[in-house]
C-alpha positions as CSV (number, residue, x, y, z in Angstrom):
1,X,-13.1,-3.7,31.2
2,X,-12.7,-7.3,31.4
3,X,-15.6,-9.6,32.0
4,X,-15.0,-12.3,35.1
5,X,-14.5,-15.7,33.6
6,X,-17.3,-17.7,35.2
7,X,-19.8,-14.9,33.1
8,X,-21.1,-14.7,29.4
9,X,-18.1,-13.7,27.4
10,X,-15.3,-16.0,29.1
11,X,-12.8,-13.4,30.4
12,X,-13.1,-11.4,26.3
13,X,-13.0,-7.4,26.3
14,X,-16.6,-6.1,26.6
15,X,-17.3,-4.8,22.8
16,X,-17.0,-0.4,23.4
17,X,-14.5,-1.2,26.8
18,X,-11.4,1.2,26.4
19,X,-8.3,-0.6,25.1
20,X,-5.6,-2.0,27.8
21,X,-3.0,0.5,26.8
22,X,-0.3,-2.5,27.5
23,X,-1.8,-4.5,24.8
24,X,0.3,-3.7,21.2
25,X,-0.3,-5.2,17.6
26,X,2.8,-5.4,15.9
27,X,1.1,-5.9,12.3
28,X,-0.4,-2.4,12.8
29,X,2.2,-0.9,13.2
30,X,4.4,-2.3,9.9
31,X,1.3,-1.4,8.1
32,X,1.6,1.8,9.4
33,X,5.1,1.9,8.5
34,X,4.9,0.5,5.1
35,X,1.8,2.9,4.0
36,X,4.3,6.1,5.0
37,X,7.2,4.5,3.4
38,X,4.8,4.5,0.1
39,X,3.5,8.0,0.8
40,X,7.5,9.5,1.5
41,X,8.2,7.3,-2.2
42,X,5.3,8.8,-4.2
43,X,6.1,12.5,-3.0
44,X,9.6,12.5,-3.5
45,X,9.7,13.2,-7.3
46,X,12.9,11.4,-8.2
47,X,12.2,8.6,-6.1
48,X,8.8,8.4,-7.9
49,X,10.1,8.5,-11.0
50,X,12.9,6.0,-10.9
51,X,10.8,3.5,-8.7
52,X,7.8,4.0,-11.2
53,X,10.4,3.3,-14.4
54,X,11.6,0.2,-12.4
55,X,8.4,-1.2,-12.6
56,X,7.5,-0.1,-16.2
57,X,10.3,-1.5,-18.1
58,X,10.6,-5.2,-17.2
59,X,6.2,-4.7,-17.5
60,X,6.5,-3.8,-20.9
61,X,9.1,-6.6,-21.7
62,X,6.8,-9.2,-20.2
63,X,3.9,-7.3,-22.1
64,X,5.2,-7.1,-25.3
65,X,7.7,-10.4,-25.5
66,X,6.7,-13.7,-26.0
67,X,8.6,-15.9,-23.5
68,X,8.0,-19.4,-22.9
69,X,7.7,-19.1,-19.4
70,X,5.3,-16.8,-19.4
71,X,1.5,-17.7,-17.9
72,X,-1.3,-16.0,-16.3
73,X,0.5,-15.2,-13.3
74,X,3.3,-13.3,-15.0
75,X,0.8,-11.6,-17.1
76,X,-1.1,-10.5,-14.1
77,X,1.8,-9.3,-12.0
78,X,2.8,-7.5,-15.1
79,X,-0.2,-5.5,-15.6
80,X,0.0,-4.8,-12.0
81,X,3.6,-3.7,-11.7
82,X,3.0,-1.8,-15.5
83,X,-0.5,0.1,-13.9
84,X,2.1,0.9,-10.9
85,X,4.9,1.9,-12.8
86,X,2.6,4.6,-14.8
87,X,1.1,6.2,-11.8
88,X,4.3,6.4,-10.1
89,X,5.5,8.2,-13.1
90,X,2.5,10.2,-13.3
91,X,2.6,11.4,-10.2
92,X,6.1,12.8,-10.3
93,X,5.6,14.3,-13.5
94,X,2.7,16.2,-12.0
95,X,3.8,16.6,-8.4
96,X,2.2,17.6,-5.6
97,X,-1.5,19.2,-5.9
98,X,-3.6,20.8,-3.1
99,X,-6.1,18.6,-1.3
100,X,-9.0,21.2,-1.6
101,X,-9.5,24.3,-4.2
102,X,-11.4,26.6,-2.8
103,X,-14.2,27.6,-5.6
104,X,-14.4,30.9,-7.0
């Protein structure tokens, strides 16, 4: 539902009017694609684990050497990739656990 364009709103979408189904946003849909390429890595338990020691090993390099490139932004990235690496690792150690347990 479109308003006409002498009215209030200029020719916008009403706010609550149903969606013009010919209308498509391509950045939803790589998010989309990018958040079940990250669900298929964490759940497949090799993948997991090799991805999650990717990440670990140059994080604890850049965590334990001292290099004299190094600055805050390394150090951040590192702690991120490192916090990554560990609960990629965790969660193929552990696997797959049930969404809801039922209690006794």
């Amino acid at each position: 539902m479109v308003t006409p364009p002498g009215a209030k709103g200029g020719g916008e979408p009403v706010a609550g009017a149903p969606r013009r189904p010919g209308r498509l946003r391509p950045w939803a849909a790589r998010g989309r694609r990018l958040r079940g390429g990250l669900l298929r890595l964490a759940l497949s338990r090799p993948a997991a684990c090799a991805c999650g020691l990717l990440l670990l090993l140059p994080s604890v390099a850049v965590a334990v050497g001292d290099y004299p490139w190094e600055s805050w932004i390394t150090d951040g990235l590192g702690l991120a990739g490192l916090a990554t690496g560990v609960a990629l690792i965790v969660t193929a150690l552990g696997g797959r656990r049930p969404d809801w347990i039922e209690p006794a």
